[in-house]
MOPAC internal coordinates of N, CA, C and O (Angstrom, degrees):
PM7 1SCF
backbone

  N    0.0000 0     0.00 0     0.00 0    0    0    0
  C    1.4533 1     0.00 0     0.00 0    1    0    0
  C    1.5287 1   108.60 1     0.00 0    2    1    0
  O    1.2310 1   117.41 1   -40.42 1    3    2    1
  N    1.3939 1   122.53 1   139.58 1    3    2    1
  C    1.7262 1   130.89 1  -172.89 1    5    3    2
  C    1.7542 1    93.22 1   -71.04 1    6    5    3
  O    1.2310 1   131.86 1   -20.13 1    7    6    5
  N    1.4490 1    94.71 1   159.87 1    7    6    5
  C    2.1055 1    87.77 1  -173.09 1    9    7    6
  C    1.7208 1    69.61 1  -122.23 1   10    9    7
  O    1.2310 1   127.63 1     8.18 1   11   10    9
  N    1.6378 1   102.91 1  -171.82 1   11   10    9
  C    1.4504 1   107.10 1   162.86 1   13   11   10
  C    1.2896 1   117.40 1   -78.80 1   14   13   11
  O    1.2310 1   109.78 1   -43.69 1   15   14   13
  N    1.1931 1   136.78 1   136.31 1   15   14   13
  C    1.7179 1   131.60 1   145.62 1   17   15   14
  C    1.0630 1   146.53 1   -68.79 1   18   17   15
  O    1.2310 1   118.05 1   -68.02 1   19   18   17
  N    1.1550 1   121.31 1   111.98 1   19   18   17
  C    1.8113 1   118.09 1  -171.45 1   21   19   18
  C    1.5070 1    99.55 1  -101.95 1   22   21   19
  O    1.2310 1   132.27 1   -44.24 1   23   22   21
  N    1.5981 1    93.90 1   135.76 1   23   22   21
  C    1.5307 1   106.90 1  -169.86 1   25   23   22
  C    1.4232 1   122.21 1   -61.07 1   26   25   23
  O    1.2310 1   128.80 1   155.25 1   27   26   25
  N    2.1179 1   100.64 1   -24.75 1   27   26   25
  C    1.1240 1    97.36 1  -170.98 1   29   27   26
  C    1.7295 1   123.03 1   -82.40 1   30   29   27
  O    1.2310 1   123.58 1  -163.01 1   31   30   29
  N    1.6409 1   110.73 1    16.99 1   31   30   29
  C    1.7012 1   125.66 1   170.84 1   33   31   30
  C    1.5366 1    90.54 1   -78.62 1   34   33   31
  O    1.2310 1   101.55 1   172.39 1   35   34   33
  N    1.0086 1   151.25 1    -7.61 1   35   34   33
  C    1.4561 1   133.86 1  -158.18 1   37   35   34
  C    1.5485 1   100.59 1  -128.49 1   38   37   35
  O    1.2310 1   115.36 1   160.10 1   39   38   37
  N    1.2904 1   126.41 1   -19.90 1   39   38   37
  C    1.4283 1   130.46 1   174.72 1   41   39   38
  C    1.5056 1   108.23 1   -97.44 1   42   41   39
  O    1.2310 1   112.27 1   -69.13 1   43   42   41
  N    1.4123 1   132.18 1   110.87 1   43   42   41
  C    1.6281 1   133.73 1   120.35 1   45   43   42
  C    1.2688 1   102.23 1    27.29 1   46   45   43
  O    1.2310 1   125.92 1   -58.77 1   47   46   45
  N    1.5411 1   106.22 1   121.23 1   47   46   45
  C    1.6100 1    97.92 1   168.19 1   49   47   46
  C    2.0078 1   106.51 1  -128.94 1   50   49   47
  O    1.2310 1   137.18 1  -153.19 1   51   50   49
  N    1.2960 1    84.32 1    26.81 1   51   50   49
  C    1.4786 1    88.38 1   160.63 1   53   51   50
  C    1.7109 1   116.01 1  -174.77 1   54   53   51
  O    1.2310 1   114.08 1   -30.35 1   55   54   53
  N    1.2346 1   128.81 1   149.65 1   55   54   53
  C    1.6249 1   120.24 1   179.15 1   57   55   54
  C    1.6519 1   120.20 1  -136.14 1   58   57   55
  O    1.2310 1   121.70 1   -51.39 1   59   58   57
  N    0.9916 1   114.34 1   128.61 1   59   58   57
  C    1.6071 1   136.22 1  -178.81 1   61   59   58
  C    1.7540 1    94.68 1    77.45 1   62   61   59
  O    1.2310 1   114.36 1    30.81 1   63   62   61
  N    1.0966 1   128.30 1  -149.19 1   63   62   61
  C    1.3216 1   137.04 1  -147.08 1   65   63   62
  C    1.2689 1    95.84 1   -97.72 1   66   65   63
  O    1.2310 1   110.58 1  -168.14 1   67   66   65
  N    1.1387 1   135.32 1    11.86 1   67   66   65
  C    1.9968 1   120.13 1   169.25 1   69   67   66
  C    1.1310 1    95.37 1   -79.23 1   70   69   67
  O    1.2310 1   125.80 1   -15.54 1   71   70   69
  N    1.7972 1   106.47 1   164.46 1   71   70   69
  C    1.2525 1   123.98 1   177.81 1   73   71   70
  C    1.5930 1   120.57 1   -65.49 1   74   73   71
  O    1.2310 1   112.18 1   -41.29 1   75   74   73
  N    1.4692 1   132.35 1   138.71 1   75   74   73
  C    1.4378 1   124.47 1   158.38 1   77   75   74
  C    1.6015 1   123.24 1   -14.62 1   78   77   75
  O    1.2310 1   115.36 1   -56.33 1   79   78   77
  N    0.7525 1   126.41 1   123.67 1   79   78   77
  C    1.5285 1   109.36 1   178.62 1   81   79   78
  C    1.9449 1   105.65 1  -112.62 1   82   81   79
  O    1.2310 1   127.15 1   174.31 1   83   82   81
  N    1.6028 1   103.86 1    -5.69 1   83   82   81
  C    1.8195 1    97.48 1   157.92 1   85   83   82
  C    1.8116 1    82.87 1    83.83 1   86   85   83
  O    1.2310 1   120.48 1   -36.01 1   87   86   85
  N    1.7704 1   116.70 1   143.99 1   87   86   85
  C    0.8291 1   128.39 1  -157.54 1   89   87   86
  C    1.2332 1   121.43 1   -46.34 1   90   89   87
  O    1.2310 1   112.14 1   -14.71 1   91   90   89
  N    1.4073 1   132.43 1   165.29 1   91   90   89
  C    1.5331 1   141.46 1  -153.33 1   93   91   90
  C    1.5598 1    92.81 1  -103.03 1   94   93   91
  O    1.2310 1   117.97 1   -31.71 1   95   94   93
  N    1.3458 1   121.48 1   148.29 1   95   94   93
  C    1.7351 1   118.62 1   171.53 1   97   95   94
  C    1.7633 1    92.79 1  -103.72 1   98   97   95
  O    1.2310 1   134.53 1   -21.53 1   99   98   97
  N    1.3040 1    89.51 1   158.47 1   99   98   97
  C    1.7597 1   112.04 1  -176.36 1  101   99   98
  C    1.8195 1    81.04 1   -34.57 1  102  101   99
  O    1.2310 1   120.98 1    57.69 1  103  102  101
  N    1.2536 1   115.74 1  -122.31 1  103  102  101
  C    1.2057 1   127.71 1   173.74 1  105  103  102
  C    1.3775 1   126.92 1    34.22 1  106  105  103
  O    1.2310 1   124.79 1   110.58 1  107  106  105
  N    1.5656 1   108.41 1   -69.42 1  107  106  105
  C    1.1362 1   104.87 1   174.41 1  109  107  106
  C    2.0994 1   113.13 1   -75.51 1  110  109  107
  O    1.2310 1   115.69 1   171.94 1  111  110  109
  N    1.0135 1   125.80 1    -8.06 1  111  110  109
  C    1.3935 1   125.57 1   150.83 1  113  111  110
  C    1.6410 1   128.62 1   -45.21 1  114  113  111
  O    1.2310 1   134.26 1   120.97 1  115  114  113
  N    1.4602 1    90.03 1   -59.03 1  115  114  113
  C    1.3707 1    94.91 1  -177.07 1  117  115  114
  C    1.2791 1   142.55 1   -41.66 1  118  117  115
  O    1.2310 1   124.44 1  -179.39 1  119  118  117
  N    1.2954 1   109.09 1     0.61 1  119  118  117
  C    1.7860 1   107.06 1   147.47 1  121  119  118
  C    1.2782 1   133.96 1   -92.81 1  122  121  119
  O    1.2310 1   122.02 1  -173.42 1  123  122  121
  N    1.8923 1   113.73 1     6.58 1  123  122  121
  C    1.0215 1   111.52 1   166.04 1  125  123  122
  C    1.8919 1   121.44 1   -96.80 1  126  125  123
  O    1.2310 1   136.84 1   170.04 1  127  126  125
  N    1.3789 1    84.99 1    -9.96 1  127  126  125
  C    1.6445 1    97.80 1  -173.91 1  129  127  126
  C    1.5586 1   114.07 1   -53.34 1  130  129  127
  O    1.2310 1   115.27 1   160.90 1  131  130  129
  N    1.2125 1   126.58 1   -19.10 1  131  130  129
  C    0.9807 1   119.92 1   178.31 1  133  131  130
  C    1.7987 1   124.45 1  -103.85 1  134  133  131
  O    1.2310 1   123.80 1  -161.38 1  135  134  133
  N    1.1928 1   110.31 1    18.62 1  135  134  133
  C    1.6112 1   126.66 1  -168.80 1  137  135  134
  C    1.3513 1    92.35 1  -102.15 1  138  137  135
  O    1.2310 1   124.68 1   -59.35 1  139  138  137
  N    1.7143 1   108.62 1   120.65 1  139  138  137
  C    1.4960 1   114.83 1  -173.18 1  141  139  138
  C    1.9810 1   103.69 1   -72.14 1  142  141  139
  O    1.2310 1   126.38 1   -31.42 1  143  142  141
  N    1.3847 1   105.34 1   148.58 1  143  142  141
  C    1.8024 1    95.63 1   173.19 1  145  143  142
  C    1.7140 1   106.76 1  -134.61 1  146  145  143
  O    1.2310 1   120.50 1   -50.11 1  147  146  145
  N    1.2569 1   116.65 1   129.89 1  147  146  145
  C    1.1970 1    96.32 1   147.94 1  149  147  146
  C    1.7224 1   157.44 1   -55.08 1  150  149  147
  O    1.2310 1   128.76 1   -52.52 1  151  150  149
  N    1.3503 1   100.74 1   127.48 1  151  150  149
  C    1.8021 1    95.20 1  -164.25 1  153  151  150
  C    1.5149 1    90.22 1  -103.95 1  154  153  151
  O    1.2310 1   115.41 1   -19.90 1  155  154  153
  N    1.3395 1   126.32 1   160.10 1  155  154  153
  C    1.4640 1   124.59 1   150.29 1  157  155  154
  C    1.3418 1   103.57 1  -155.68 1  158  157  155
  O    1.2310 1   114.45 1   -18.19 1  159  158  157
  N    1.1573 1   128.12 1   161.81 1  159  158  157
  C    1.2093 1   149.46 1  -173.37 1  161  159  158
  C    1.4177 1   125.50 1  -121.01 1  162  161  159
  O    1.2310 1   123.49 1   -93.02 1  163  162  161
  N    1.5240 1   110.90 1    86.98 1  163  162  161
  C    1.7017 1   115.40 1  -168.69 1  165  163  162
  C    1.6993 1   118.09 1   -71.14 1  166  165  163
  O    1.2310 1   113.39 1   -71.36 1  167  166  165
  N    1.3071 1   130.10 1   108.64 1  167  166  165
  C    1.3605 1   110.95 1  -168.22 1  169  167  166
  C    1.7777 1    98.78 1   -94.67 1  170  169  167
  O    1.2310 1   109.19 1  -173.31 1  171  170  169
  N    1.6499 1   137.86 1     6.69 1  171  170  169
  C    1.0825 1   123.49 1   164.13 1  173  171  170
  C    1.4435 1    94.67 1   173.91 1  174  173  171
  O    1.2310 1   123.59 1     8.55 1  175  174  173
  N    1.1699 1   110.72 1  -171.45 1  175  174  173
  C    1.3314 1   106.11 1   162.61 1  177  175  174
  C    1.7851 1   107.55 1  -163.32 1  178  177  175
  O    1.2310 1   129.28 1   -25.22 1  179  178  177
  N    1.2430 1    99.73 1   154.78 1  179  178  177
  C    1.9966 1   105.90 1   179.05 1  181  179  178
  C    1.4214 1   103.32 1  -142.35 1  182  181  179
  O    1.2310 1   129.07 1   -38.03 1  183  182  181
  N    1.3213 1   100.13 1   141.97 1  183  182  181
  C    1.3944 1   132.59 1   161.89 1  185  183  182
  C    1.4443 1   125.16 1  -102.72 1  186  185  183
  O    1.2310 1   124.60 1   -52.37 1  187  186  185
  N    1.5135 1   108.78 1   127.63 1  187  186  185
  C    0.9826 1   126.90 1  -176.31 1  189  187  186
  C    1.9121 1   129.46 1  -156.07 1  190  189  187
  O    1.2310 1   124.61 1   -40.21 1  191  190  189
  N    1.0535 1   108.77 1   139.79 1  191  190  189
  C    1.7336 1   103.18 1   179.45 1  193  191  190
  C    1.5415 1   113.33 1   -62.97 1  194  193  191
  O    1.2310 1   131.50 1   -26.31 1  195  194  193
  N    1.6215 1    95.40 1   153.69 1  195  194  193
  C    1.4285 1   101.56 1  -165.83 1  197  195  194
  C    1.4742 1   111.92 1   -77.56 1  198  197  195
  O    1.2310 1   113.70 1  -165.89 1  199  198  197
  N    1.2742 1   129.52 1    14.11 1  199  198  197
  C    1.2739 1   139.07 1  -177.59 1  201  199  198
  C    1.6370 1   114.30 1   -88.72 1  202  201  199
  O    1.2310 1   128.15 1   133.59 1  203  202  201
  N    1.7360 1   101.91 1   -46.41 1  203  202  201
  C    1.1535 1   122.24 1   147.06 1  205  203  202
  C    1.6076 1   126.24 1   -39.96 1  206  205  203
  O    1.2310 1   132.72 1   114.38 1  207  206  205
  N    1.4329 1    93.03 1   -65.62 1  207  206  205
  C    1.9324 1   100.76 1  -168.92 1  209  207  206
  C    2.1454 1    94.54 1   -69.42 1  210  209  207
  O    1.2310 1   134.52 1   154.74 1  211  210  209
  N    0.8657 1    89.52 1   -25.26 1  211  210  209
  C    1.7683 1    72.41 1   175.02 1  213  211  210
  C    1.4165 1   107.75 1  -108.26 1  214  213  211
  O    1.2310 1   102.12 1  -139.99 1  215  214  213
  N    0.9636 1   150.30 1    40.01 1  215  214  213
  C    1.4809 1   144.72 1    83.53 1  217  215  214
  C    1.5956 1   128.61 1   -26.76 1  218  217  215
  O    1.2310 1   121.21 1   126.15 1  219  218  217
  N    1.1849 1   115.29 1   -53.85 1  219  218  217
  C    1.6473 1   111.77 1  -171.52 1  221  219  218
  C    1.3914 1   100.39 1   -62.48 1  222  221  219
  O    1.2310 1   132.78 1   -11.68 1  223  222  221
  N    1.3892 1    92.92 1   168.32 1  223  222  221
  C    1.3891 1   115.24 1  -172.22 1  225  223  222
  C    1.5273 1   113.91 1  -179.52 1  226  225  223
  O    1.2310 1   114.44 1    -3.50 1  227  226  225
  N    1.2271 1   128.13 1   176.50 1  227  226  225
  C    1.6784 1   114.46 1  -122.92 1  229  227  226
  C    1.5979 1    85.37 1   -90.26 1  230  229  227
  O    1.2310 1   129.71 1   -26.38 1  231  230  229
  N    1.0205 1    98.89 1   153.62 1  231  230  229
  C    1.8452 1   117.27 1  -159.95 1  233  231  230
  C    1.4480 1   128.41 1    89.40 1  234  233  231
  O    1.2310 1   127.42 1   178.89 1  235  234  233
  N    1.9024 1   103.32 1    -1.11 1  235  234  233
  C    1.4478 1    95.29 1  -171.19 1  237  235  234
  C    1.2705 1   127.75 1   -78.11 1  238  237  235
  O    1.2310 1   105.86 1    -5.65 1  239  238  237
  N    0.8550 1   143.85 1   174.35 1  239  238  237
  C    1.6661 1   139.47 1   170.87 1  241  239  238
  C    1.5102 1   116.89 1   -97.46 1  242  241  239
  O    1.2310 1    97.80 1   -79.41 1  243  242  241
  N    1.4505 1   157.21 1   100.59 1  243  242  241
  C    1.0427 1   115.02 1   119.09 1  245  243  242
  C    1.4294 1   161.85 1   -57.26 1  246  245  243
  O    1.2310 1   116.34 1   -38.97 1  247  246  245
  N    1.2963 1   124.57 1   141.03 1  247  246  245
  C    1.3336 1   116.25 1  -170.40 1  249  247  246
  C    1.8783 1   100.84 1   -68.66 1  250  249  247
  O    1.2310 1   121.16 1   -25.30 1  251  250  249
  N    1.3499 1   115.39 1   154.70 1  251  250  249
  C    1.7439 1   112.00 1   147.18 1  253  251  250
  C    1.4614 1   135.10 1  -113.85 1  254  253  251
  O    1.2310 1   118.32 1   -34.88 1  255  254  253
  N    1.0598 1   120.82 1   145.12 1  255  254  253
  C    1.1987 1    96.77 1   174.66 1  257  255  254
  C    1.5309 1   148.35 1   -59.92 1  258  257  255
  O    1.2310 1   119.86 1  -152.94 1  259  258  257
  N    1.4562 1   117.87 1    27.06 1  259  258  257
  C    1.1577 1   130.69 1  -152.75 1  261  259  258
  C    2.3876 1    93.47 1  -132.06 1  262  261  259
  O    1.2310 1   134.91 1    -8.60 1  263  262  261
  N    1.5861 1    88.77 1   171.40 1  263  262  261
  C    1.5373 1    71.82 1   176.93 1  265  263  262
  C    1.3272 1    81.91 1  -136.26 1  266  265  263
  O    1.2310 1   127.33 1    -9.21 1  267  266  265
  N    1.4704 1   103.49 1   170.79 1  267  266  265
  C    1.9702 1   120.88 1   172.26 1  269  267  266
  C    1.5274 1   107.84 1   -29.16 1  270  269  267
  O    1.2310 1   121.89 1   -53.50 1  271  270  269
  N    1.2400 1   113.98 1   126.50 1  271  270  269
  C    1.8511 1   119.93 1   149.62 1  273  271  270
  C    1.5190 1    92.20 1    86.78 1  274  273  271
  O    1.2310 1   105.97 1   174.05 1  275  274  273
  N    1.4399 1   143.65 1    -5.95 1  275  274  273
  C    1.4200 1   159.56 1   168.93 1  277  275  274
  C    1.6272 1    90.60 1   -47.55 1  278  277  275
  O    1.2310 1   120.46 1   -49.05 1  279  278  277
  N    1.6599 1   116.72 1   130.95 1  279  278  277
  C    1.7999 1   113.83 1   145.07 1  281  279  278
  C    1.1470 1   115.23 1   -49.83 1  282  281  279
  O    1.2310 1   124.42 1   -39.37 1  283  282  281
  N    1.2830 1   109.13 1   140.63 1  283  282  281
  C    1.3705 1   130.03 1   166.16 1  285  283  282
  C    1.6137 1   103.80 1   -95.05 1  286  285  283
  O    1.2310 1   121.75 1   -49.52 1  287  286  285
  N    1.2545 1   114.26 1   130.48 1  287  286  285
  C    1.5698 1   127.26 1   163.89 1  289  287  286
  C    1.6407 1   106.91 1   -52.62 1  290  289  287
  O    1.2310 1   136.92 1   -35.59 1  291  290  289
  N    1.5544 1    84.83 1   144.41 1  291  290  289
  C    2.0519 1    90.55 1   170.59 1  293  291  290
  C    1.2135 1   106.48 1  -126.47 1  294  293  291
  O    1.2310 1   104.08 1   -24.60 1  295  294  293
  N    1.4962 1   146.96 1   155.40 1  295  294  293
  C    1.7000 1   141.46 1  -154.02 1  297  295  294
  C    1.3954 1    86.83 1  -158.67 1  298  297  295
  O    1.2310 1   115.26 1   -55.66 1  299  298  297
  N    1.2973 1   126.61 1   124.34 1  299  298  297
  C    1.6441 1   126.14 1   131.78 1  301  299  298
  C    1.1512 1   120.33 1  -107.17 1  302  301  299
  O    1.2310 1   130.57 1   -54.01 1  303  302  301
  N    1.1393 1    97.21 1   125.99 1  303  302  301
  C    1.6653 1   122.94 1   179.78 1  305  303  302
  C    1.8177 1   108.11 1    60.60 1  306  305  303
  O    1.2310 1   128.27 1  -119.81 1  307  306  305
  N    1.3124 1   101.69 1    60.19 1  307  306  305
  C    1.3588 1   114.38 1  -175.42 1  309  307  306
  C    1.9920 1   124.67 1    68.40 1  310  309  307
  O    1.2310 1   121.07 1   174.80 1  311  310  309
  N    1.2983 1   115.56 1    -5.20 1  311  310  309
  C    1.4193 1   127.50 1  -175.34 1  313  311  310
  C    1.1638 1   109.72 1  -107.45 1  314  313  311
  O    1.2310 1   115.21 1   -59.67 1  315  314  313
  N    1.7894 1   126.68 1   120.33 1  315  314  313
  C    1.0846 1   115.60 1   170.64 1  317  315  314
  C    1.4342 1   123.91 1   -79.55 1  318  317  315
  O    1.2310 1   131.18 1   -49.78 1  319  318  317
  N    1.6616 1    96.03 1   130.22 1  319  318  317
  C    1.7601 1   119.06 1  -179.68 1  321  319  318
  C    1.5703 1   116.66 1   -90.03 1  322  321  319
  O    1.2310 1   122.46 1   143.69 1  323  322  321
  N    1.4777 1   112.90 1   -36.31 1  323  322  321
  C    1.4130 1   126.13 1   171.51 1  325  323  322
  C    1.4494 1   141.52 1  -177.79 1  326  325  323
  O    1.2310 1   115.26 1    23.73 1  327  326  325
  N    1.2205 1   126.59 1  -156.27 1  327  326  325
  C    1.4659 1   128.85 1  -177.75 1  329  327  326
  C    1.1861 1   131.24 1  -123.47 1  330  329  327
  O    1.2310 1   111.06 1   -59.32 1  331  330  329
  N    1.0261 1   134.43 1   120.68 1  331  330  329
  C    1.4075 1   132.62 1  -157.86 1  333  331  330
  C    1.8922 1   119.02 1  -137.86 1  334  333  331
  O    1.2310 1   135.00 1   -11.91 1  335  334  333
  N    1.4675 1    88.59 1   168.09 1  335  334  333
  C    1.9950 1    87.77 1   164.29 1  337  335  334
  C    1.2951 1    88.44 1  -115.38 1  338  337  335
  O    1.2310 1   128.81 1   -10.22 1  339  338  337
  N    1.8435 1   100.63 1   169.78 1  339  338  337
  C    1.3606 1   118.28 1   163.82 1  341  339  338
  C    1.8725 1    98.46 1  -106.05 1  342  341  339
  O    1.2310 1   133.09 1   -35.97 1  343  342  341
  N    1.3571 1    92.30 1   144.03 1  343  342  341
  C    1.4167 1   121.35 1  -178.39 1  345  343  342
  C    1.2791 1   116.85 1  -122.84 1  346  345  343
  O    1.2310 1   116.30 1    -7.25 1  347  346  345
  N    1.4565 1   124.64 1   172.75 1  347  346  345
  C    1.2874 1   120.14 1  -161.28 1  349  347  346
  C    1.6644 1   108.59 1  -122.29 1  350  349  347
  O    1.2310 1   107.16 1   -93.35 1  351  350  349
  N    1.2809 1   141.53 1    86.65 1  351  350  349
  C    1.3415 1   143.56 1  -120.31 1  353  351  350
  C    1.4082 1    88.22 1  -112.15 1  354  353  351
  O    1.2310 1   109.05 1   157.00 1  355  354  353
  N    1.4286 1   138.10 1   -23.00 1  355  354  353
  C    1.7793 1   121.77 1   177.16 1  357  355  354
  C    1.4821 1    88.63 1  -154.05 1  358  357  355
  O    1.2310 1   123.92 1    46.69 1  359  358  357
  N    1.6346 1   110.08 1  -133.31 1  359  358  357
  C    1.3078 1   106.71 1  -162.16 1  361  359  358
  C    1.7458 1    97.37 1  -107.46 1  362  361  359
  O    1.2310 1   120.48 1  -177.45 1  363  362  361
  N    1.1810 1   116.68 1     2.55 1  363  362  361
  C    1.3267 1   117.05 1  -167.63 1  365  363  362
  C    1.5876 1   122.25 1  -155.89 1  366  365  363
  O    1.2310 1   139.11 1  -172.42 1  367  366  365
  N    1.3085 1    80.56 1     7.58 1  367  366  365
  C    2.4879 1    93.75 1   174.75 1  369  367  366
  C    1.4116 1    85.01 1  -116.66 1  370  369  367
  O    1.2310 1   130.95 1   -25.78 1  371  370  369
  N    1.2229 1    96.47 1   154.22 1  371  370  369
  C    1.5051 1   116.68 1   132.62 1  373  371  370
  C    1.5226 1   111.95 1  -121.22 1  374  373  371
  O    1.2310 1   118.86 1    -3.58 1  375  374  373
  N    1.7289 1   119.77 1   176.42 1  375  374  373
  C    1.1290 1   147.34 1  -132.26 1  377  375  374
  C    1.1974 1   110.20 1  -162.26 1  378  377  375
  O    1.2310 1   113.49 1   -39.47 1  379  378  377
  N    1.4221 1   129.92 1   140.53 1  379  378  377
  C    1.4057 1   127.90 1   158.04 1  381  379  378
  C    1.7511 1   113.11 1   -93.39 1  382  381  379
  O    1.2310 1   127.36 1   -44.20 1  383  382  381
  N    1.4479 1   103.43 1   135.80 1  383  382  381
  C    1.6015 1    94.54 1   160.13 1  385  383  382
  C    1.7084 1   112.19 1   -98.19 1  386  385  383
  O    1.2310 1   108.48 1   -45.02 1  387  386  385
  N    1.0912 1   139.15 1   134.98 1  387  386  385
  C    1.1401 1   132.68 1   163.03 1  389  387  386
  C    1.4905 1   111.96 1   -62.71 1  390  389  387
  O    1.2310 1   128.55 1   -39.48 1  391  390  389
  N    1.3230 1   101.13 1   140.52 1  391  390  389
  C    1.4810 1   107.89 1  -178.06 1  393  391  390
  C    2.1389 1   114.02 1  -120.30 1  394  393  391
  O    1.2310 1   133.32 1   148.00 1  395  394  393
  N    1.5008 1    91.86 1   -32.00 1  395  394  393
  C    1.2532 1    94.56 1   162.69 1  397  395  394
  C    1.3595 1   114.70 1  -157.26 1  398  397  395
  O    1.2310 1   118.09 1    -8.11 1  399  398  397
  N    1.4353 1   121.24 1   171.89 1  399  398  397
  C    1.4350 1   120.99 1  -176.85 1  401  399  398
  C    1.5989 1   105.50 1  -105.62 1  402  401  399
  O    1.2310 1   123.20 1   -41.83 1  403  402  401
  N    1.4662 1   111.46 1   138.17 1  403  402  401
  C    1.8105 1   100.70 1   166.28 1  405  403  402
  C    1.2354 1   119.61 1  -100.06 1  406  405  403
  O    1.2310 1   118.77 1   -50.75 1  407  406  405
  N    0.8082 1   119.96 1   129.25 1  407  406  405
  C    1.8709 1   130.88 1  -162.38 1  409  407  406
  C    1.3732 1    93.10 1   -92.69 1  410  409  407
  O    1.2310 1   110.73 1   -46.18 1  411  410  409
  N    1.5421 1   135.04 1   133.82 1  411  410  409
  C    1.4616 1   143.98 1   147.34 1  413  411  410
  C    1.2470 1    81.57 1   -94.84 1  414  413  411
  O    1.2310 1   135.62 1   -22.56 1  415  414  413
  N    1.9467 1    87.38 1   157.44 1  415  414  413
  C    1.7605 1   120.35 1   136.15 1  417  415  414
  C    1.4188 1   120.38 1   -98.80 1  418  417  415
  O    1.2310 1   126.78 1   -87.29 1  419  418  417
  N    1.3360 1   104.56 1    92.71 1  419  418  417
  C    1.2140 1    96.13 1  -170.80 1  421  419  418
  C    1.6124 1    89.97 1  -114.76 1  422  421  419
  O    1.2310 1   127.80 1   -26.53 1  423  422  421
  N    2.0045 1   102.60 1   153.47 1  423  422  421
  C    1.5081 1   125.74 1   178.01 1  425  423  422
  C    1.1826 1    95.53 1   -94.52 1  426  425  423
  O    1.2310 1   124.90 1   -44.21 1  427  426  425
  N    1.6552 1   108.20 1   135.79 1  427  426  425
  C    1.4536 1   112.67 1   157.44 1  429  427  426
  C    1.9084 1   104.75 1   -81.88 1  430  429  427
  O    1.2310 1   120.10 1   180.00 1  431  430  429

């Protein structure tokens, strides 16, 4: 089941050698809210030689590495943020729901 997301799991809550200062309030965000990011939504991925990939042609199949009902990865701006399903949002999109967030430790 999707939980809610708070933006501030996905933002840094501290940079270069100052202390943690413990999660960010809406407020103090709000100058990033407006910086466009890329989102994408990976549903698998395959490798293969280009001898192969220029063979296919329209009807072909690739396989992925993923199987039916499997999370799909979510990336902004190339970094994975989380995991998700795809859903069916009208009669002709689909949508990801997030289902969980992936937390790094990452050092500034």
């Amino acid at each position: 089941m999707a939980e809610d997301l708070d933006l501030t799991e996905l933002v840094d809550t501290h940079v270069g050698p100052q202390e943690p200062s413990g999660p960010r309030t809406a407020r103090e965000l709000e100058a990033v809210y407006d910086i466009p990011v890329t989102v994408s939504a990976v549903l698998g991925k395959a490798t293969m030689q280009v001898s192969q990939l220029l063979k296919l042609g329209r009807g072909a199949v690739v396989e992925l590495d993923r199987k039916l009902g499997e999370a799909i990865d979510i990336y902004v701006n190339n970094r994975l943020v989380a995991r998700g399903e795809v859903v069916m949002v009208d009669d002709n999109r689909l949508g990801v729901t997030m289902t969980e967030i992936v937390k790094t430790d990452r050092q500034a």
